[in-house]
N, C-alpha and C positions, 0 to 999 in steps of 0.2 A: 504494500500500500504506500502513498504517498505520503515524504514525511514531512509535517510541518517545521518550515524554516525561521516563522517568525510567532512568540508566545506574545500574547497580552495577557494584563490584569487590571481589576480594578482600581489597584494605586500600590504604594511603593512597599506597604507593609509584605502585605501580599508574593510580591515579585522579590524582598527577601529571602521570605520564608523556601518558595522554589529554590532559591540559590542556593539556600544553607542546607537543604531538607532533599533537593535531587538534584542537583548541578543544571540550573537551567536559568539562563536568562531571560529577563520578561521585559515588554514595555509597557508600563503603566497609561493607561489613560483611563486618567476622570468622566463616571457617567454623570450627566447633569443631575438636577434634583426635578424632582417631580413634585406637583401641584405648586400652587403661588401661595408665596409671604410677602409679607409688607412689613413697612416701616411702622415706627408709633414712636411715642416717648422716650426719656432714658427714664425707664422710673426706679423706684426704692425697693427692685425687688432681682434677686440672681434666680434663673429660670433652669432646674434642671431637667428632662423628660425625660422619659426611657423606660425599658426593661429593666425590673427590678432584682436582679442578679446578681448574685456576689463578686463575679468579675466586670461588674458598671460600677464597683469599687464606690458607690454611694456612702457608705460609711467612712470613707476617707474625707470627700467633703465636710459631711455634715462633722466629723472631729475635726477639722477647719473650721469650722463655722466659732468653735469655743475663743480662736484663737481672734479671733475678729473684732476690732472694734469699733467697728462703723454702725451705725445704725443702719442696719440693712436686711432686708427679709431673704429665707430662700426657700420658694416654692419648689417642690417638688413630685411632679405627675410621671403615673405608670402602677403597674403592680407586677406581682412578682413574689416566689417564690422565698426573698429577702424579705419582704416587706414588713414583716411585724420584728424582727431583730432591727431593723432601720427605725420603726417607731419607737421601739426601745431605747435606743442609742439616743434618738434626738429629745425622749422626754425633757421636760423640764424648762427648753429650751423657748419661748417662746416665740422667736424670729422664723422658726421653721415652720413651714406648712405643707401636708400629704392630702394632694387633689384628688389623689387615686384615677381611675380612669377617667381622660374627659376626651372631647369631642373634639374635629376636625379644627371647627371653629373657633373652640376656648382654645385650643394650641397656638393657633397663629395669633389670638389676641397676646395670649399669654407670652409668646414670646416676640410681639412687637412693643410690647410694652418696658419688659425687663432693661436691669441696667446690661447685666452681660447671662453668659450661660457657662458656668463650669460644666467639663465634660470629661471625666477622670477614668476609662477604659481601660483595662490592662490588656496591651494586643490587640487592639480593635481594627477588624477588615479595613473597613471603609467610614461606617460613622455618618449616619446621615442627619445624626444632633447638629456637626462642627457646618454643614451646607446650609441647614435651617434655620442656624441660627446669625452665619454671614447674610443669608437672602432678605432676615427681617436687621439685619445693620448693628446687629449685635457680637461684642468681641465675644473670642470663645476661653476659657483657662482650661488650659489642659497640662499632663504630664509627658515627662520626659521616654516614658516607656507604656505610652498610650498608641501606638501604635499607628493607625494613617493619620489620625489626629492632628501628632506630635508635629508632621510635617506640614499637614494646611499649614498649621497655625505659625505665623512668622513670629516667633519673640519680639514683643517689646514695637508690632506693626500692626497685626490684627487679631492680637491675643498676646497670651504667656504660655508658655511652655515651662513649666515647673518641675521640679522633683519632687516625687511623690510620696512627699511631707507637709503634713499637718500645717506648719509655719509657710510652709513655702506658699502654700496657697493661699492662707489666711492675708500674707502679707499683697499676694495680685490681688484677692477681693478687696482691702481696704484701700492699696494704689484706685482702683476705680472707682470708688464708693465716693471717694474725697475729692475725684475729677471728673466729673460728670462728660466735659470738655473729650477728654484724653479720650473716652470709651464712645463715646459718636463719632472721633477721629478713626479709632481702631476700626470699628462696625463698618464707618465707609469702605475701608479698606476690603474688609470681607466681603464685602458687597460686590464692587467692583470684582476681584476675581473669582465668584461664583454667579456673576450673571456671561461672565466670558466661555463659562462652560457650553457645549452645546450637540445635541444628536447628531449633529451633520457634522460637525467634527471628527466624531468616533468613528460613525458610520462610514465617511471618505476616507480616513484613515486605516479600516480595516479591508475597505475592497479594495483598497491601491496592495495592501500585502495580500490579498488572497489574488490577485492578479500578477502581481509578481512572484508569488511561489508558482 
């Protein structure tokens, strides 16, 4: 049979993982994001969503959150398998909030509204938090061994990239909490290269190698 000459992936975590795991080189390319987000406010709240899973490492946040001293909420929607050990964890705490399942529409309010979106994955494919949450203009904080994440996100451009440490994060949340300014500057940023994304990109990009194998 004929042998493929040219590998794609979904992004660079991905095409690692081939290298290290069967000796294969990949070319990443980004699929766009699907449905629309918009813009909104910078408001007084960190928006996190997701599968509630012990490797969406939610509990590393919200023990950030101790460390924090801004006055700042952080919402957090999804359920999951985690989720009553996470409500455990965050008792007491009143800045935190569990939306549990919400809908299409409370999403993209919820995160056009927010100041930023921590998004703390350990090994994440692809991550369609860190696209949803550049498309509504919001910076993203993530970790240094977050996996596609780690790379959208540019340090110190259209997020943080942190170690995935309690303080480390605590101290991006309060950097933004205290500069409303800096985190609209970051968000555009995200913005702009996740509206560059696009189907016909990929799409021309993969029948030019399936024509030239």
């Amino acid at each position: 049979p004929p042998r493929c000459r040219e590998v794609f992936t979904i992004g660079s975590e991905v095409s690692r993982r081939l290298r290290e795991y069967n000796g294969l080189e990949a070319e990443a390319i980004h699929p766009p994001l699907w449905g629309a987000f918009r813009e909104g406010s910078m408001g007084d709240y960190l928006f996190l969503p997701g599968r509630l899973h012990p490797w969406k490492r939610v509990d590393l946040v919200i023990r950030a959150m101790r460390h924090v001293r801004s006055d700042i909420q952080l919402k957090i929607a999804g359920v999951g398998e985690a989720e009553e050990s996470l409500r455990s964890l965050a008792a007491g705490d009143p800045r935190i909030q569990f939306l549990g399942r919400i809908g299409d529409d409370e999403l993209r309010d919820c995160y056009a509204n927010a100041l930023a979106v921590p998004f703390a994955p350990k090994r994440e494919d692809y991550g369609y938090v860190t696209l949803e949450a550049f498309a509504s203009g919001k910076p993203v904080i993530t970790c240094t061994d977050s996996g596609e994440a780690a790379s959208l996100v540019r340090h110190d451009e259209n997020g943080f990239v942190c170690q995935p440490e309690e303080l480390s994060i605590a101290r991006a949340i309060d950097r933004l909490a205290l500069d409303p300014g800096l985190a609209k500057r970051m968000g555009a940023r995200g913005k702009a290269w996740v509206d560059g994304l696009s189907w016909e990109h990929v799409a021309r990009r993969l029948i030019e190698a399936a024509t030239r194998n």
